[in-house]
C-alpha positions in Angstrom: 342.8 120.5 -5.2 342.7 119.8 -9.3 341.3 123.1 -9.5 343.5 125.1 -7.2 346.7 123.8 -9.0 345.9 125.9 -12.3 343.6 128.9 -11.0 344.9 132.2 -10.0 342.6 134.8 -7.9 344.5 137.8 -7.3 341.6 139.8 -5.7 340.1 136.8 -3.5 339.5 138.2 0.2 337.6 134.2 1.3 338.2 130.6 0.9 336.6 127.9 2.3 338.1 124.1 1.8 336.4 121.2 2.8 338.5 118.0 2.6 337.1 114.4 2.5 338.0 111.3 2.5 341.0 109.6 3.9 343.8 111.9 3.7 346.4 109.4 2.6 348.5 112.4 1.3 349.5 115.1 3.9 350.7 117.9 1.7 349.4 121.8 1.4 351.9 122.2 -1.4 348.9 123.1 -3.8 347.4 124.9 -1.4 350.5 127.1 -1.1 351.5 127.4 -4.5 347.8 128.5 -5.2 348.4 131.3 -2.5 352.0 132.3 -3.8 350.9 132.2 -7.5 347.9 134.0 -6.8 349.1 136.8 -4.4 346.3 137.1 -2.8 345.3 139.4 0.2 343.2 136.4 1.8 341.0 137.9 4.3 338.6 135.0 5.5 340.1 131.1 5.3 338.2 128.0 6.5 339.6 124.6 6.2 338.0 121.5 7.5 340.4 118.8 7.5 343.2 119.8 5.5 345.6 117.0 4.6 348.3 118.7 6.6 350.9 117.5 9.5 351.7 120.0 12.0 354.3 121.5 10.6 352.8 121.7 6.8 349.7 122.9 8.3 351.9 126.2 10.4 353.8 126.9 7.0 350.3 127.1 5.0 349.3 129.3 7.7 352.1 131.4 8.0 351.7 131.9 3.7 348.5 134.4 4.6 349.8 137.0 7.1 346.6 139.3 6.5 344.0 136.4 7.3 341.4 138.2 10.1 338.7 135.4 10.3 340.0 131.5 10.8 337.8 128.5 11.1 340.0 125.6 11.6 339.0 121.9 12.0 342.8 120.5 12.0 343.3 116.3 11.2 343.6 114.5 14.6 347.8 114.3 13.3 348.0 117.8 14.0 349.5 118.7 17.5 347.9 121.1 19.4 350.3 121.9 21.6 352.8 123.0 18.6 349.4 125.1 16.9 348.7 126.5 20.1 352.8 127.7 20.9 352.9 128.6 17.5 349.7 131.4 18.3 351.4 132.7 21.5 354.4 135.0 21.4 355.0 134.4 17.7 353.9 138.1 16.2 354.5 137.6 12.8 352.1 134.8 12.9 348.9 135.4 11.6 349.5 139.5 12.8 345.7 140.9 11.6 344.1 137.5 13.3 340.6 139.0 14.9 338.6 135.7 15.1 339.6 132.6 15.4 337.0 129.2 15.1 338.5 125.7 16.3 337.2 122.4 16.5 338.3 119.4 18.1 335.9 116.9 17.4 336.4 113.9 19.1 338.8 111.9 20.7 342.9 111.3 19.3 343.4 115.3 18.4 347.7 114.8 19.1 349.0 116.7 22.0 345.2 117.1 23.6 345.2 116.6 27.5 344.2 118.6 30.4 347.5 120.8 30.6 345.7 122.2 26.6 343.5 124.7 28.3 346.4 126.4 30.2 347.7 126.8 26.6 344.5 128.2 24.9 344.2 130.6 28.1 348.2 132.0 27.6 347.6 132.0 23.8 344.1 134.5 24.2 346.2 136.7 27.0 349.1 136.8 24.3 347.1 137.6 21.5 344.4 140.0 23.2 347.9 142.0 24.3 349.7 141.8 21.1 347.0 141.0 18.1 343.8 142.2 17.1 342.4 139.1 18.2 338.6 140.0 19.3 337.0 136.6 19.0 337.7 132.7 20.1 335.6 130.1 19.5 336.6 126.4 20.7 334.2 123.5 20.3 335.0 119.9 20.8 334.1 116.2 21.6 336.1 115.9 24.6 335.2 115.5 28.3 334.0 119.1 29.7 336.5 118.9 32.3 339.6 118.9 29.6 338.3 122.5 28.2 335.1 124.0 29.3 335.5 123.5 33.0 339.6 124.3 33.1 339.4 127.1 30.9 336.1 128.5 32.1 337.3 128.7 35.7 340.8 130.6 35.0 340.8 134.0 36.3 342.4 135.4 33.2 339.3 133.4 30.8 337.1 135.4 32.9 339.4 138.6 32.8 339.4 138.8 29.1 335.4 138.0 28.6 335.0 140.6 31.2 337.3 142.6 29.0 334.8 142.3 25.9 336.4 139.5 24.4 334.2 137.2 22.7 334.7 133.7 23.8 332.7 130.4 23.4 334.1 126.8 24.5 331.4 124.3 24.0 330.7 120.9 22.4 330.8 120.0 19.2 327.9 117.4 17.7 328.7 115.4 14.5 325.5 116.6 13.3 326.7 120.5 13.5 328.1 122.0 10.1 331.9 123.1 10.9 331.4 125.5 7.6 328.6 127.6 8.3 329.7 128.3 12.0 327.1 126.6 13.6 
């Protein structure tokens, strides 16, 4: 983040972010100021545990209206209820979104139960009607029944994918890179 806080990209279309260690700090405020300052037309982000809350981590997002690919591997802090309301019926957030990479790697992801895959299923019916949104990928540590089996068996999962829509849920193995999609 040293970096980000004096360079200015006008003209970059990716960014990838990979943050380690403990996040101790959960601010975007470089992140955002890097965006603002650079006015970028960010095409492609990917951020892997960005020191974010909930609500940091939604204005950070909100900050790059023309993003079309996000890969998003959110601190287990992050509610996914609140990410997942803030996708559905909410058109001037991330408008252009066509893919859209989550993971959920293990256990203690806030606001994670059961009652999440009736949320992912109204977020893809909201944005498949509204958005561009083409593509959703959801891996995760969590028990099959909590995601695959839920979502997989809801009529309107299998309505979209019948539709054309790409969608993947499936486990996630530590050993998997979250930044080159596999």
């Amino acid at each position: 983040m040293t970096i980000i806080k004096s360079l200015t990209t006008p003209a970059l279309k990716g960014l990838t972010l990979e943050f380690c260690g403990s996040p101790e700090f959960h601010t975007t405020s470089s992140l955002l100021s890097f965006i603002s300052r650079s006015s970028c037309q960010l095409r492609r982000l990917a951020l892997c545990l960005p020191p974010a809350r909930t609500k940091a981590l939604i204005k950070c997002l909100e900050a790059v209206p023309s993003l079309v690919d996000l890969k998003l591997q959110p601190l287990p802090c992050v509610d996914t209820q609140v990410l997942f309301s803030q996708l559905t019926r909410q058109p001037e957030f991330l408008p252009a979104l066509e893919s859209l990479y989550l993971v959920f790697p293990k256990s203690g992801i806030a606001g994670v139960s059961p009652a999440t895959a009736s949320l992912v299923v109204d977020m893809l019916c909201w944005r498949r009607s509204a958005t561009p949104l083409q593509e959703f990928h959801l891996l995760h540590g969590y028990h099959q029944s909590i995601f695959a089996a839920e979502i997989g068996a809801n009529t309107k999962f299998r309505k979209l994918r019948r539709e054309g829509m790409s969608l993947f849920i499936g486990e996630w193995y530590q050993d998997e890179s979250f930044m080159d999609g596999s």
